[in-house]
C-alpha positions, -999 to 999 in steps of 0.1 A, spaced: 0 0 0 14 33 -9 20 58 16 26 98 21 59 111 3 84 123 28 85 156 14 72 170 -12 91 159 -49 119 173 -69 103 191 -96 137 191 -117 131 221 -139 110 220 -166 102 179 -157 97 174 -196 109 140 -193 97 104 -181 97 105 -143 105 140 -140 100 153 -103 112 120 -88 143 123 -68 163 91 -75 187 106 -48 185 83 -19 186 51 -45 219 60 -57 234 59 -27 220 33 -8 223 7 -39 190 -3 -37 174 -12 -68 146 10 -86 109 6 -79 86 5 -106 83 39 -114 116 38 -126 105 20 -158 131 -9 -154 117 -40 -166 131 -60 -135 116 -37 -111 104 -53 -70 66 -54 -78 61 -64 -116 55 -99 -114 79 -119 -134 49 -135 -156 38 -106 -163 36 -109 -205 11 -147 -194 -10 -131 -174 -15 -101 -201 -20 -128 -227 -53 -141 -206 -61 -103 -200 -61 -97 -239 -80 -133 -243 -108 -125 -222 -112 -89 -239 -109 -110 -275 -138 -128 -260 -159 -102 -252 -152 -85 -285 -164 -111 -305 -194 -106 -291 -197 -65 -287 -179 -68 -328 -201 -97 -339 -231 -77 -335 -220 -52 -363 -211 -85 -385 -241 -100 -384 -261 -68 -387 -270 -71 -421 -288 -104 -417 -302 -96 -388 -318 -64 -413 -329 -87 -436 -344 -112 -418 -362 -87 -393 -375 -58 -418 -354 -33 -401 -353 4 -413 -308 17 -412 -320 33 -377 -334 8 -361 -308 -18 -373 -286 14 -357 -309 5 -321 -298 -31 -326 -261 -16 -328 -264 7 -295 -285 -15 -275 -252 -33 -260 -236 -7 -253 -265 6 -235 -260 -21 -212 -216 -13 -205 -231 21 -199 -249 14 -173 -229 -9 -155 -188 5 -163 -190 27 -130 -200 -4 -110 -174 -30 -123 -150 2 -109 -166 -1 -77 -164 -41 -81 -128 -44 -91 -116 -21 -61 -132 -45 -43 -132 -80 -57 -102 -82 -77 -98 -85 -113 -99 -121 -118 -132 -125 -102 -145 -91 -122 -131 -103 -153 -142 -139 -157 -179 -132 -141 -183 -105 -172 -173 -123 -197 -194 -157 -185 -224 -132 -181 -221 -115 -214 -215 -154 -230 -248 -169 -212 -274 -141 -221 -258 -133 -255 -268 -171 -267 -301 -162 -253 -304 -138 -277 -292 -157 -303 -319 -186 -295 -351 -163 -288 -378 -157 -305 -385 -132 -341 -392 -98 -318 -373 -70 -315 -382 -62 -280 -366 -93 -267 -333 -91 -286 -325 -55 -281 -336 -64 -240 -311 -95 -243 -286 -71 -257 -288 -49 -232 -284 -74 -207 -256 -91 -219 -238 -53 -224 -235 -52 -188 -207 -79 -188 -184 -61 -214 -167 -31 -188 -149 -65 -168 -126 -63 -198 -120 -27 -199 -120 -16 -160 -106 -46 -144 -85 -57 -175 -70 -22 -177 -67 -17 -141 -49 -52 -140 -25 -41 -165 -13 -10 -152 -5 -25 -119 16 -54 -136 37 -31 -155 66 -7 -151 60 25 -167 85 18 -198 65 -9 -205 31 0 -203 20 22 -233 31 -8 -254 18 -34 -224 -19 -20 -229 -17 -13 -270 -11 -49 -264 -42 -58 -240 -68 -32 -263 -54 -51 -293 -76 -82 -278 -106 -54 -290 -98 -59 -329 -85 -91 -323 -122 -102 -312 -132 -82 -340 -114 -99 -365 -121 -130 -355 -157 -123 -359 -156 -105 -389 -133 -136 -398 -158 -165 -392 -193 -148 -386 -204 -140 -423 -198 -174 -433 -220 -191 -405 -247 -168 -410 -250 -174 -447 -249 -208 -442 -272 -210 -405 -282 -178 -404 -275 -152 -380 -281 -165 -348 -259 -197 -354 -232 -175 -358 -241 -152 -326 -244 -186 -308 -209 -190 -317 -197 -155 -305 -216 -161 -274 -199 -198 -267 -162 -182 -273 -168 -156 -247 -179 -180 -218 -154 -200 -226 -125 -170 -219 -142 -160 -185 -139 -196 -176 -105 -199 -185 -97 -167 -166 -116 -177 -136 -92 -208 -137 -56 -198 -146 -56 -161 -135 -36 -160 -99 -64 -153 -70 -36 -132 -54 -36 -102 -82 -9 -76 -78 -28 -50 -99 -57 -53 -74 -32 -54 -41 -4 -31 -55 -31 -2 -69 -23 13 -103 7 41 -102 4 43 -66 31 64 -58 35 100 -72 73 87 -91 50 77 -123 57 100 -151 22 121 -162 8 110 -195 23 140 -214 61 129 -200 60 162 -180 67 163 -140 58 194 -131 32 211 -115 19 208 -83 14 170 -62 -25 158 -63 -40 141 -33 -68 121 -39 -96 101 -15 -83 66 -3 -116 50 -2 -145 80 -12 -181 75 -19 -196 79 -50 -203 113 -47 -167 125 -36 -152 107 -65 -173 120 -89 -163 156 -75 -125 144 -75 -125 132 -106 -143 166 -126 -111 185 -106 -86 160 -124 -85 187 -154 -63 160 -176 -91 129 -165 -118 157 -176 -100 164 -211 -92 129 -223 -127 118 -213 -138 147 -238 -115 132 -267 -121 95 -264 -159 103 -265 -156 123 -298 -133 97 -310 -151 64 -304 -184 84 -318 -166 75 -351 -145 46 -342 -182 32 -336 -199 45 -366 -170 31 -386 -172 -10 -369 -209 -1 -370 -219 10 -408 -188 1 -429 -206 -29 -442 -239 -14 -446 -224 12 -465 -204 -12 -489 -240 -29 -492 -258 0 -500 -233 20 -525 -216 -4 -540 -238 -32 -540 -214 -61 -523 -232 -90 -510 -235 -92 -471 -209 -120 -464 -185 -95 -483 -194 -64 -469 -194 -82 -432 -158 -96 -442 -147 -61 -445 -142 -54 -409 -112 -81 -410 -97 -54 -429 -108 -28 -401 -98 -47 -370 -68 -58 -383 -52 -26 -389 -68 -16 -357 -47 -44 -340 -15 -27 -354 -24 10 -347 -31 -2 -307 7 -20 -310 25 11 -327 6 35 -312 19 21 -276 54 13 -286 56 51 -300 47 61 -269 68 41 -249 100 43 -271 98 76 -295 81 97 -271 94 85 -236 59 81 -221 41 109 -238 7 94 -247 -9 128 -260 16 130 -296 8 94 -303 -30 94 -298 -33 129 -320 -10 110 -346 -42 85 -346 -70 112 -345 -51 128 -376 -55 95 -397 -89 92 -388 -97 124 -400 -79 118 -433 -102 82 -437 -139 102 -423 -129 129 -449 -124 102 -475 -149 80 -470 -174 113 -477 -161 114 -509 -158 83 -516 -201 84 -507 -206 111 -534 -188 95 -566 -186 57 -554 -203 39 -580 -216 -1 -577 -197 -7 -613 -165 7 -596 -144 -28 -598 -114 -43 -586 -98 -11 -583 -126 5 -566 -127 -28 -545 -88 -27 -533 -89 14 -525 -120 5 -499 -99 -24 -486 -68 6 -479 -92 28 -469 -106 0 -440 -68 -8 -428 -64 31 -427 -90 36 -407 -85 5 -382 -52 21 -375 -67 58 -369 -99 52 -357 -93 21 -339 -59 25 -328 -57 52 -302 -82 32 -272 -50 18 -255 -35 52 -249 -69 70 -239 -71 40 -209 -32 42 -198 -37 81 -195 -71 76 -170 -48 49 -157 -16 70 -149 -33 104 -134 -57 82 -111 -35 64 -96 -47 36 -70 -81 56 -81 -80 40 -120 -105 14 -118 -136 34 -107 -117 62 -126 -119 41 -159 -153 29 -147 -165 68 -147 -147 79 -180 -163 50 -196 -196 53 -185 -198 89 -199 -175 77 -233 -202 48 -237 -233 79 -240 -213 84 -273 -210 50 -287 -242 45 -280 -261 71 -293 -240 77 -324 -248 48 -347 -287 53 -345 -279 91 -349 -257 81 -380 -279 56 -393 -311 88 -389 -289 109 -406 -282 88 -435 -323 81 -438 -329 121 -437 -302 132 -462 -305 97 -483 -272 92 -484 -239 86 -465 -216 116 -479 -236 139 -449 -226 114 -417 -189 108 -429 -186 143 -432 -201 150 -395 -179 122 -384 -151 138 -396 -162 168 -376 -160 150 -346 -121 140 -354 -117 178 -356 -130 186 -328 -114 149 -311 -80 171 -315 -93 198 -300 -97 180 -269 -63 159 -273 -46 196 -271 -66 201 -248 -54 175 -227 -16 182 -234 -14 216 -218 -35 200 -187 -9 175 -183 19 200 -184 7 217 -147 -2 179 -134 13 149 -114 -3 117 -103 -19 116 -75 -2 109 -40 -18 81 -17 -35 81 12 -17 59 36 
């Protein structure tokens, strides 16, 4: 348990690198070796099996994903075989989230005081079991979008306790890339659905291939429940505990936070709006994942619609998405672990840029793009998917390491309140997108608002760089 500093920090000067404001003083002359702050992969307090027990972390998200991605795969059969109008398939799309809205605060609340393994493998076996039952009731709409819901409420295990769980096994030099790593198990989910889905519902019909989603998700909360150690060290250590982790713009200065120990709802809420730097990412992620969402959510209905491709194809096309999503989470992190020294802000505007570049595109592309287009027209869309997996997709893992970092041994209901109010976004943007492309009668009008939304995402990313300039992390409570 981290305790109170014994004076206040060494600011250093400017503190415009990595751990600037820690005075590293007293280790060099008593030999000791460096705590975890210090970035050292060998550091007292990272548990040696570290890179296994982030493997099951990235598993169980994978799992979850299938699901939470599946949904978007299967949505043009589920279209077809319901009647749907584009905004009410867009209800289908939001209803799961709905239910992580509701529920990401909690699983905060849960983690602090259950432990991740037991808040990780309970979501993803509830999200498996109620999923299937929506895969295996009846024809109305009322009961699937209720299922939905239901089984939403499962997926914040993965990003609460999962990221929580992460930050605490990691030494700062490793954990930009560490949690690009774990929110690669997003895409990875994705991929795998938009890898296997499409073919089983041609074949058996959607809710076959929902079954299936819903199987491989049970199946990694089990194994979690299982294999992950009952005896945690993100949930006993806390999550940047003590004030000698770098900010998440690399700067050291300003003045030391304090933060409640153990506050009520109501006080952390109130903590968390003075956390100016918790306050401005919140603001980009939401304006971000409004279009990462839209993308996951109407690519294939758009390729449906415009050019004319068949659902299987148009499904398949997310592979395209998730897998360049996979590699913007990985070089994303590593940037901002190894070319910015634990500056997550350059990185994650590096990503907002290239998903302004694909919304802008993809507006265009809604205005000329002609069914009779071809092979050529066919590989630019497959580019322009990759591109905007990496962009759209790939910023996630810094947006969670940030929340992560200024909480400290706060993060998990930290996440769980940044969430909730990130998942009013996903939610209510792909019915919003889908009403806007039934007013205007045509897509060109959405990308463009989307791309909007990018603008505005930087806004809040620079935002969020000159907050970080005048903070540190918080200093425990003993």
């Amino acid at each position: 348990m981290a305790t109170k500093t014994g004076g206040p920090p060494r600011t250093g000067g400017t503190g415009g690198e990595p751990g600037a404001g820690l005075d590293r003083r007293p280790q060099r002359r008593s030999g000791r070796r460096a705590g975890p702050a210090d970035g050292r992969p060998d550091a007292p307090g990272a548990p040696r099996n570290r890179w296994l027990l982030l493997a099951l972390a990235t598993l169980q998200q994978a799992g979850l994903t299938a699901v939470r991605f599946g949904i978007p795969v299967v949505a043009p059969f589920v279209r077809a075989d319901l009647g749907l109008s584009l905004s009410t398939t867009g209800m289908v799309l939001g209803a799961f989230d709905l239910g992580a809205l509701l529920t990401f605060y909690l699983t905060g609340r849960l983690t602090d005081r259950y432990g991740e393994r037991r808040v990780m493998a309970a979501g993803a076996v509830l999200t498996g079991v109620v999923t299937a039952a929506a895969a295996l009731a009846g024809r109305g709409l009322g009961a699937l979008l209720a299922l939905l819901v239901l089984a939403g409420t499962g997926f914040p295990s993965s990003q609460v306790a999962g990221s929580h769980a992460v930050v605490g096994w990691f030494p700062v030099r490793e954990r930009g890339l560490a949690m690009g790593i774990r929110q690669a198990g997003l895409p990875a989910g994705g991929f795998a659905a938009a890898l296997l889905l499409p073919g089983l519902a041609s074949g058996w019909g959607w809710r076959a291939a929902l079954l299936m989603a819903a199987l491989a998700c049970a199946a990694s909360g089990v194994l979690v429940g299982l294999v992950l150690p009952r005896d945690e060290p993100g949930a006993t250590r806390g999550a940047t505990a003590d004030a000698g982790v770098p900010t998440a713009g690399g700067t050291g200065g300003g003045r030391s936070q304090r933060q409640p120990a153990d506050a009520g709802g109501r006080a952390l809420v109130g903590w968390f709006l003075r956390q100016a730097p918790l306050v401005w990412v919140t603001l980009a992620a939401c304006l971000l994942a409004a279009v990462q969402f839209c993308l996951t959510g109407y690519l294939p209905l758009f390729m449906e619609d415009v050019f004319r491709w068949s659902p299987g194809a148009a499904g398949r096309l997310l592979l395209v998405v998730h897998l360049g999503g996979m590699l913007g989470r990985l070089a994303w992190g590593w940037a901002s672990d190894r070319r910015f020294a634990g500056e997550r802000t350059r990185p994650m505007a590096g990503a907002a840029w290239t998903g302004l570049v694909v919304a802008t595109l993809l507006a265009l592309v809604a205005l000329v793009g002609r069914p009779e287009g071809g092979a050529a027209a066919a590989g630019a869309m497959v580019v322009l998917a990759a591109l905007g997996g990496f962009g759209c997709l790939g910023w996630n893992g810094l947006y969670t390491t940030v929340v992560a970092e200024c909480a400290g041994r706060r993060s998990a209901p930290a996440l769980g309140m940044s969430m909730t109010v990130l998942y009013v976004f996903t939610m209510l943007a792909p019915p919003l997108f889908g009403r806007v492309v039934d007013a205007a009668g045509h897509y060109a009008v959405a990308w463009g608002l989307a791309g909007c939304l990018q603008i505005l995402g930087l806004g809040a990313i620079r935002g969020l760089a000159r907050a970080l300039r005048g903070h540190r992390p918080p200093v425990a409570v003993a």
